[in-house]
C-alpha positions in Angstrom: 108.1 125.5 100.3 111.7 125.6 100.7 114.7 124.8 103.7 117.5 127.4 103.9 120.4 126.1 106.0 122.9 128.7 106.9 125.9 128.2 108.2 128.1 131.0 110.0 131.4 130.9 111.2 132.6 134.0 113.9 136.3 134.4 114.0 138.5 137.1 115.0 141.9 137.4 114.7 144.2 140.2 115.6 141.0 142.7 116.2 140.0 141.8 112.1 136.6 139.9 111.6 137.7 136.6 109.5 134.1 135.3 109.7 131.9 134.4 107.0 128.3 132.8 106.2 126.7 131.1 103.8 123.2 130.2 102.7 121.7 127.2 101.0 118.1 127.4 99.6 116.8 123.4 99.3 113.7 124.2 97.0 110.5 121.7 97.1 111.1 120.8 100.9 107.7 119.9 102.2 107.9 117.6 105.3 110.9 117.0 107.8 111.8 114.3 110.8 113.9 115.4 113.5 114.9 112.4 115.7 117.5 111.9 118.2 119.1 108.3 117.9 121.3 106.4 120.7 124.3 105.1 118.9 125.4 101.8 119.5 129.9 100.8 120.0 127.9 97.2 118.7 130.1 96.3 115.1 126.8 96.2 113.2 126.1 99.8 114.5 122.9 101.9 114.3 120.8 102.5 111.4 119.7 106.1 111.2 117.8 105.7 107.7 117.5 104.2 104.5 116.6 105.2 100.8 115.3 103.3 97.5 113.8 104.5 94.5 110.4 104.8 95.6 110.8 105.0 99.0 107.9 101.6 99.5 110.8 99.3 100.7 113.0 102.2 102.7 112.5 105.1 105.1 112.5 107.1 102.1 112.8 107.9 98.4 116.7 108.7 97.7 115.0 111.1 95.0 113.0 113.4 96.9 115.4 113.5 100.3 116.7 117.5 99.6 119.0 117.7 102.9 120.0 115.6 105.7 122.3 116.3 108.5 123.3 114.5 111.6 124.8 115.9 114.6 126.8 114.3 116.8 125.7 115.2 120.5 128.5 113.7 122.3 131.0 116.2 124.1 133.7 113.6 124.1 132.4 111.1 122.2 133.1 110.1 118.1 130.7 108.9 115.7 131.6 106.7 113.1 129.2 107.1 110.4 128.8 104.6 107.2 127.4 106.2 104.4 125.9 103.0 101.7 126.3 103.9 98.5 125.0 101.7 95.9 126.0 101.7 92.2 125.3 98.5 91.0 127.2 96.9 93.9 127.6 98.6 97.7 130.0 100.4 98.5 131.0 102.8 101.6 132.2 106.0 102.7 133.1 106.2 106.3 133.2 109.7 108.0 134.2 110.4 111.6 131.7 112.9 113.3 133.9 114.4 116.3 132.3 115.6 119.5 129.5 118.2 118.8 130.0 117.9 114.9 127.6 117.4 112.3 127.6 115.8 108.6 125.3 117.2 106.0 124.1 115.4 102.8 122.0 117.7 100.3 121.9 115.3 97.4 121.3 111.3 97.9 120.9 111.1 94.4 124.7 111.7 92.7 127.4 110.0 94.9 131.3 109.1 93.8 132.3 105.9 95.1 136.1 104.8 94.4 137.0 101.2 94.9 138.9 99.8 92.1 136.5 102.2 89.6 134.8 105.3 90.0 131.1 105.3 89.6 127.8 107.4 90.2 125.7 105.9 92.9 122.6 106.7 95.3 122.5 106.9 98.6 120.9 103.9 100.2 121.7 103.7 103.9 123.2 105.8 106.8 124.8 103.4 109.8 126.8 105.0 112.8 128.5 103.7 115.3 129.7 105.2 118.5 133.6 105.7 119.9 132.0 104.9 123.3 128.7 104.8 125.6 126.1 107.4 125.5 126.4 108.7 122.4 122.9 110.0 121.0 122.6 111.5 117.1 120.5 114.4 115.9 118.9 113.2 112.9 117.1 116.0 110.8 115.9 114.8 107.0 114.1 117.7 105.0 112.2 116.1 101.6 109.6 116.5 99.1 106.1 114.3 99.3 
């Protein structure tokens, strides 16, 4: 079984289509969770998932999650997502989700994290936090059994 995530853009512009789409096949996708999540403004923030190795002591294994995406529901709203990324100590990349937007993550095996070095990591743990009240995530996590 496989996941194919398309995404289209529709622009014109002076009566000339400027559009375009593109496919991505994720092979060996045999389960999903779709969730949505209220996001908290608390510091801590929420935690939409985490990974380890074998996926016992997290919500799954970093090596068989194929796609993830979170969508920010929010007309007005930001999210303020915190992507963990462990390679032999934690380290972060902080995205802003604007109003409506969405983040996708096909591989949570092969991350660049840049602190003083650059090294390979894993994915270990997404955490957002909200702009303001009444934010709510889309979570949606394709992966092999």
């Amino acid at each position: 079984m496989s996941l194919t995530v398309t995404i289209a853009e529709t622009l014109t512009l002076n009566e000339f289509d400027s559009g375009s789409s593109v496919a991505i096949t994720q092979g060996d996708v045999t389960y999903y969770t779709k969730k949505v999540v209220a996001i908290t403004t608390d510091s801590g923030g929420t935690s939409l998932y985490t990974c380890s190795s074998d996926g016992t002591s997290a919500d799954f294994d970093y090596d068989l999650v194929k796609h993830a995406r979170i969508t920010n529901l929010h007309a007005t709203e930001s999210i303020h997502l915190s992507v963990k990324v462990r390679t032999g100590t934690a380290h972060y990349v902080e995205i802003i989700i604007s109003p409506k937007g969405n983040f996708v993550i096909n591989s949570h095996n092969s991350w660049m994290s840049n602190s003083t070095t650059v090294a390979q990591g894993v994915v270990k743990e997404v955490k957002a936090k909200a702009s303001g009240s009444g934010v709510s995530a889309e979570v949606f996590i394709g992966y092999e059994d």
